[in-house]
Residue, then its C-alpha position, 0 to 999 in steps of 0.5 A: x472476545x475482550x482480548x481479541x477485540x483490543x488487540x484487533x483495535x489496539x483500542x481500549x475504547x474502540x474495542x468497547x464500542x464493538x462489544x456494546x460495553x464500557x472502557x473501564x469494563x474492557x480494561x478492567x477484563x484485560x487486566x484480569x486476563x494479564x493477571x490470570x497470564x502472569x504476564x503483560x499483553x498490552x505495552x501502554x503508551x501515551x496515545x496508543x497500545x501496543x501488544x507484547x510478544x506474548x500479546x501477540x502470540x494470543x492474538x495469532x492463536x485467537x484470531x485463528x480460532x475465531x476465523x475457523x469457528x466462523x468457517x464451521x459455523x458456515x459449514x454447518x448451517x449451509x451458508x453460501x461461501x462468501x467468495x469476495x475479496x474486499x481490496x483497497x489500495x490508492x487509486x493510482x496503483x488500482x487504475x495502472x497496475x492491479x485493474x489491468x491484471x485482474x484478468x489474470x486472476x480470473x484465470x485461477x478463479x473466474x467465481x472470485x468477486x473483487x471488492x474494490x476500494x481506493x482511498x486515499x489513506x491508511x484505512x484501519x481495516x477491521x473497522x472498514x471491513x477491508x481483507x487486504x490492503x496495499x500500502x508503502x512503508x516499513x511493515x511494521x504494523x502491528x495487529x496485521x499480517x504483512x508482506x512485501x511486495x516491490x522496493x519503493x523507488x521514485x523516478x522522474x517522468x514527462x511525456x515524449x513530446x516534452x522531452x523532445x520540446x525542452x530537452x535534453x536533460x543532462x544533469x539531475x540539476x537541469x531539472x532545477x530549470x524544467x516545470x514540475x508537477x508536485x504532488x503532496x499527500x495530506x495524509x500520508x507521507x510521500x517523497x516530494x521534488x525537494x527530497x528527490x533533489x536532496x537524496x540525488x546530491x543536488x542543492x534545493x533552492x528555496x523555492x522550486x519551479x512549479x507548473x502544478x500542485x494536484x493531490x492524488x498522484x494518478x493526476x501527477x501522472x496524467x498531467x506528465x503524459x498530457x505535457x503538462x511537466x515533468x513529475x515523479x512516479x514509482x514502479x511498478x504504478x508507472x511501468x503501463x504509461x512508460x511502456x505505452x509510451x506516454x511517458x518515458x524517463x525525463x532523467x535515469x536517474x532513480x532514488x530510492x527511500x528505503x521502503x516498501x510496498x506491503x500487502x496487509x491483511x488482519x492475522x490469520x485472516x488468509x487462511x480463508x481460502x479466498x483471500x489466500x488465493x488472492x494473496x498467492x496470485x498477487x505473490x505471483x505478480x510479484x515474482x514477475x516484476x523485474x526491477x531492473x527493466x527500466x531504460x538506461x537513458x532518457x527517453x527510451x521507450x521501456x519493453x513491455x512485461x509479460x505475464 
């Protein structure tokens, strides 16, 4: 339970708060574990741990025991199966792209019962009870199970009736000369106008035009489909607005940083049955995307996808 609990946390401390007990008794039980091993499980590093190979294959194979043991346990006493599903993601991909498509997953199972949750960073999910989050980066998390979903990619985009007031836009360097909404995360890092600018080639001046600065990138998007400016949005979190017309592409032009998006979940935590059927359907919706349906040219509407 020490093991399991530290490497869950990564956390000699948060571990021992779980278990009741002191972190000198915790590191004093994984110290004893690693001699018993003859071998190291934990990289100790300044301000954080770090499991090692082997570290991580005895947290798979605890982790594992410990979900079937509750699952038996289950079993046994004839406890209801627990059919939710605890999902967190931002607000915007919740309210654009996964709510609208939760019908569908009613398809494959109408008793599965979402929990969801937006938030506006990175939660640690055994702390926050969370199976599954949705997040952007470089899937390298460890202690958690990751898969990719979409390539992150950043594209400009205004309202109709903008385009057609102020427009057209040549260049990526006309931009330099349009409002734009910014959008900045305090807490995560996310691609801004001055990164946009740079990785299209395109000299950023000290200071850019602004129209408005918001803090959660659903109202970037409001804001672009009410007039307001010109923002940046990424696919697939924009595709229903571009789709609805709403919005359309101020410029084609598309930058990408390199990243993904992932689904995370705790180890071994999609073997109950569950939150495996969610991750199969969410795998599924993938597999739908294509990544190549955007217009070509700025302005046009985008066809909708089925699924």
């Amino acid at each position: 339970m020490v093991f399991e609990a530290s490497a869950r946390h990564l956390n000699f401390s948060k571990a021992a708060e779980e278990l009741s007990i002191t972190q000198p008794a915790v590191s004093h039980g994984i110290r004893q574990l690693e001699a018993s091993l003859a071998q190291l499980l934990f990289v100790r590093e300044r301000r954080a741990l770090k499991l090692t190979s082997h570290g991580q294959r005895l947290f798979a194979s605890v982790s594992g025991s410990l979900t079937a043991i509750a699952d038996t346990v289950d079993e046994i006493s004839g406890a209801p199966q627990r059919n939710v599903v605890v999902v967190s993601t931002s607000t915007v991909m919740a309210n654009e792209w996964l709510l609208p498509r939760l019908p569908l997953l009613r398809e494959h199972d109408p008793t599965l019962i979402i929990d969801l949750r937006c938030t506006d960073r990175d939660p640690d999910l055994t702390a926050d009870g969370i199976d599954l989050h949705i997040r952007i980066g470089d899937g390298n998390w460890p202690g958690y199970e990751t898969s990719r979903l979409w390539r992150e990619t950043i594209n400009c985009i205004c309202s109709p009736e903008y385009l057609q007031r102020y427009g057209p836009i040549t260049l990526p360097s006309d931009l330099l000369e349009h409002r734009l909404v910014h959008y900045v995360d305090a807490h995560r890092y996310r691609l801004g106008w001055g990164e946009w600018f740079r990785a299209s080639g395109i000299s950023v001046p000290l200071s850019l035009p602004t129209t408005l600065k918001v803090n959660d990138s659903l109202l970037a998007l409001r804001a672009s489909e009410n007039g307001e400016g010109i923002s940046l949005g990424t696919r697939p979190v924009i595709d229903r607005s571009l789709a609805s017309g709403l919005t359309v592409l101020a410029h084609p032009n598309v930058v990408t940083t390199g990243r993904y998006f992932y689904s995370v979940s705790v180890y071994n935590s999609s073997r109950r049955r569950h939150i495996a059927l969610f991750r199969d359907w969410l795998t599924e919706q993938v597999r739908q995307f294509d990544e190549n349906q955007l217009p070509t040219k700025a302005g046009d509407r985008m066809d909708s996808q089925e699924h």
